[in-house]
C-alpha positions as CSV (number, residue, x, y, z in Angstrom):
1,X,-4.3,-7.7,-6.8
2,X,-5.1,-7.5,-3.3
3,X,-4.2,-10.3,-0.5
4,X,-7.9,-11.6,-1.0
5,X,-7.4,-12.2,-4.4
6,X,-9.8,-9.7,-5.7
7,X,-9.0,-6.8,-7.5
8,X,-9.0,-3.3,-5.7
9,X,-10.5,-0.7,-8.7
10,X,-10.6,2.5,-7.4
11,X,-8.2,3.9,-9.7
12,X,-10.3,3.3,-12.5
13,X,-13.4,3.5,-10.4
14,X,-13.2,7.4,-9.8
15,X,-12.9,7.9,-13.4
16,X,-16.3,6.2,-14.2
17,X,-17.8,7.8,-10.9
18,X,-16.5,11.1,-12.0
19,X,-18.8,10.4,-15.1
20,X,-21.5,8.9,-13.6
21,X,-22.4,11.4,-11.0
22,X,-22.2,14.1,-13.2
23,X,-24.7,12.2,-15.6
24,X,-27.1,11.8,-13.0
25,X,-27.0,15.2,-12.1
26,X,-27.3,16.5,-15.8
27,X,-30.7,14.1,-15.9
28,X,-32.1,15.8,-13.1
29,X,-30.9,19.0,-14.8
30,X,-29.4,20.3,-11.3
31,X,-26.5,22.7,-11.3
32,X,-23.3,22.0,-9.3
33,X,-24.1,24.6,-7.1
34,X,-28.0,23.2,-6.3
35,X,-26.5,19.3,-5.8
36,X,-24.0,21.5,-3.4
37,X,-26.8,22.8,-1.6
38,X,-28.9,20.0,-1.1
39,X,-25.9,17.7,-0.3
40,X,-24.5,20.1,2.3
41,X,-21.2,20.1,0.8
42,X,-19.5,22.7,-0.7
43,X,-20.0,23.2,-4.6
44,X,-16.1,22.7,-5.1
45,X,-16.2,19.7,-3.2
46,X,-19.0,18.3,-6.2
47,X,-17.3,20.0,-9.0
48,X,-13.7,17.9,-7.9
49,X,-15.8,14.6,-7.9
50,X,-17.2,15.3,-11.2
51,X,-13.6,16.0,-13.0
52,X,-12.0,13.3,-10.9
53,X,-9.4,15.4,-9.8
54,X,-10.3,14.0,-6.3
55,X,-11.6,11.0,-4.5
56,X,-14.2,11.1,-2.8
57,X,-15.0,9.4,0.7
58,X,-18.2,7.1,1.0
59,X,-19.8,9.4,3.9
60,X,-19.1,12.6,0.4
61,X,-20.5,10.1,-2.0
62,X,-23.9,8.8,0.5
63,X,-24.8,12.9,0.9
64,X,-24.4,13.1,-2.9
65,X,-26.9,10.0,-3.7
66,X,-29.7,11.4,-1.7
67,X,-30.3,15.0,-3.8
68,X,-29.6,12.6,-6.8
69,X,-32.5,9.8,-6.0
70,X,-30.0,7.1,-6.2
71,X,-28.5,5.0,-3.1
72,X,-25.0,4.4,-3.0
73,X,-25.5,-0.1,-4.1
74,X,-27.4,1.8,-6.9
75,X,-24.2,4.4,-7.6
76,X,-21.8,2.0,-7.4
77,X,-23.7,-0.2,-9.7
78,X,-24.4,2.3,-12.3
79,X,-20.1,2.7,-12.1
80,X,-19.2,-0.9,-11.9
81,X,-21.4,-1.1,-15.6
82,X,-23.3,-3.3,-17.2
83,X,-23.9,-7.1,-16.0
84,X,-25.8,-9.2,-18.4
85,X,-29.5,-9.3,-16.9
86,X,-29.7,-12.9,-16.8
87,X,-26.7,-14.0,-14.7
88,X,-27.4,-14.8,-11.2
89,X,-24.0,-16.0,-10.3
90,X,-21.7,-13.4,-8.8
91,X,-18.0,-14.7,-8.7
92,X,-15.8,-13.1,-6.4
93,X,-13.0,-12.5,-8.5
94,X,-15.2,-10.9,-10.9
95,X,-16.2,-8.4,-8.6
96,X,-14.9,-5.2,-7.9
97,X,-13.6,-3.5,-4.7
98,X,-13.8,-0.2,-3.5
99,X,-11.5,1.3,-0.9
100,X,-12.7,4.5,0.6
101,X,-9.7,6.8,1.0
102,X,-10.7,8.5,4.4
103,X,-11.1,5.3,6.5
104,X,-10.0,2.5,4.2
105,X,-13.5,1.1,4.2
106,X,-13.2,-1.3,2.0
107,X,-16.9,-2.1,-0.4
108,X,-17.9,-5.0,-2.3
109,X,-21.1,-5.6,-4.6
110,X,-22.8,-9.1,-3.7
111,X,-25.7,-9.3,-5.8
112,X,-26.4,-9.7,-9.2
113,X,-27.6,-7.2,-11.6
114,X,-31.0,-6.1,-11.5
115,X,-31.7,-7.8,-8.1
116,X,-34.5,-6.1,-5.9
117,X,-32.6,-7.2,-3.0
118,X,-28.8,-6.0,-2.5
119,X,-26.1,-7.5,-0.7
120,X,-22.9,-5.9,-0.1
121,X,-20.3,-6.6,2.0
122,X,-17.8,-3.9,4.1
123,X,-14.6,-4.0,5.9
124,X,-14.6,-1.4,8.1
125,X,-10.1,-1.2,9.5
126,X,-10.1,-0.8,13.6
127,X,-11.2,2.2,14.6
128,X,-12.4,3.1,11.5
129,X,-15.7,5.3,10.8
130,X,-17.9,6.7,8.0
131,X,-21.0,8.5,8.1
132,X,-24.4,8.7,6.1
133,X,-26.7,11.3,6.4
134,X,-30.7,10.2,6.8
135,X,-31.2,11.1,2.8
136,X,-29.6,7.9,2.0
137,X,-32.1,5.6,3.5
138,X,-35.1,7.2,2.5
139,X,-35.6,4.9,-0.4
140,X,-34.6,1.8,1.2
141,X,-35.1,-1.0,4.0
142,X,-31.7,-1.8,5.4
143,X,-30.9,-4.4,7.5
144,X,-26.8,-4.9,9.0
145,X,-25.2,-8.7,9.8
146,X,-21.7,-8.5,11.6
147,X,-19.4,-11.6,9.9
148,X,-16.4,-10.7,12.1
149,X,-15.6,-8.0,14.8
150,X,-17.6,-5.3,16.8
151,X,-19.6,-2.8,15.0
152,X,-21.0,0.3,16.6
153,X,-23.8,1.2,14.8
154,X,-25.1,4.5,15.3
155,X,-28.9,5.4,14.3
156,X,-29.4,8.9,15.0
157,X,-29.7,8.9,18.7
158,X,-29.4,5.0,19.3
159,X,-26.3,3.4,19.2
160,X,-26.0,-0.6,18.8
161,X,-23.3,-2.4,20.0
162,X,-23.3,-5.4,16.9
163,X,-21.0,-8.7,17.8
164,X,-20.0,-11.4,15.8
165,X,-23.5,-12.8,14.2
166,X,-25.7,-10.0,15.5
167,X,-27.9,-8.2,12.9
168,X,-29.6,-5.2,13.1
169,X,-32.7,-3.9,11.0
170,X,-32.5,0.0,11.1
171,X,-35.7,2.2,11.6
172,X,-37.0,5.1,10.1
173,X,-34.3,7.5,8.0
174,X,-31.6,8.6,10.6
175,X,-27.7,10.1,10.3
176,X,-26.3,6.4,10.8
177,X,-22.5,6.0,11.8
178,X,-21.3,2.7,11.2
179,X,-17.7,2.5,13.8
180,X,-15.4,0.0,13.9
181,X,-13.7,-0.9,17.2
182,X,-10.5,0.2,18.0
183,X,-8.8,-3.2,18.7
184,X,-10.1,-5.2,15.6
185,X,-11.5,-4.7,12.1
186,X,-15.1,-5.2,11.6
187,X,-16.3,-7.0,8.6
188,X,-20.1,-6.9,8.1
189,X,-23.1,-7.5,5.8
190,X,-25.7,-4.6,4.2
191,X,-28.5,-6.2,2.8
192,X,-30.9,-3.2,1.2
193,X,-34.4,-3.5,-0.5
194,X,-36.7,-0.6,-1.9
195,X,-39.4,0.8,0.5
């Protein structure tokens, strides 16, 4: 259990990743070697994943969702399993969190299953950065609400400075790089819909 009271899964999470990456691949009958390719990662790098004999960061997993036609709320839902369709409470306890091992960005499902719109909330620790290539927003709106801290959010070229209670909707697909400062964590708010 972690201080917040919730319970930190990524043990058991990579396990059910493992699985359901390499399902998703399988249905789009892609090799290891073509999801390599159009992830721009190295096809050991995919073939660790899928045997869960590593990992893998959020910035691996958001180049891996874009070749696979999923976004990473849809990933991670597919891995967190099945939520009866008609519950529309989401209880924090209930929910699991994800630590990502290269920065310690910490992720945590909001919305309930099936929902059009997703909320999902993100501790990025102090100085803290991760990475996602323009592939991973080409299916979605996205739009960012800093809770707590400074968050430099960088859109391809643009970067924005986000405070306390400033919100951002990003543009067209861009590499985004979401940085946290280096004297405080930043705790924000990714609220996604489909294009």
């Amino acid at each position: 259990m972690d201080d917040d009271g919730t319970a930190d899964t990524t043990q058991g999470f990579g396990a059910r990743l493992a699985r359901e990456l390499r399902s998703a691949r399988l249905d789009l009958r892609l090799s290891t070697a073509a999801l390599a390719e159009a992830a721009g990662v190295s096809r050991g790098a995919v073939l660790k994943v899928e045997s869960g004999a590593s990992q893998p960061s959020a910035a691996l997993l958001g180049r891996l969702c874009g070749p696979l036609g999923l976004t990473l709320s849809e990933l991670f839902a597919r891995v967190e399993g099945p939520v009866r369709e008609d519950e529309r409470v989401v209880r924090a306890a209930d929910v699991p969190v994800w630590t990502d091992p290269a920065s310690g960005y910490r992720r945590r499902s909001l919305s309930p299953a099936g929902s059009h719109l997703e909320l999902t909330e993100i501790e990025l620790p102090a100085g803290a950065a991760v990475t996602y290539p323009a592939a991973a927003y080409a299916r979605i709106h996205q739009q960012v609400w800093v809770l707590d801290g400074t968050l430099e959010l960088s859109e391809g070229a643009v970067t924005h400075v986000l405070a306390t209670g400033d919100g951002v909707q990003l543009g067209p697909p861009a590499d985004c790089t979401f940085r946290a400062r280096d004297d405080t964590t930043a705790r924000y708010l990714v609220v996604t819909a489909p294009r």
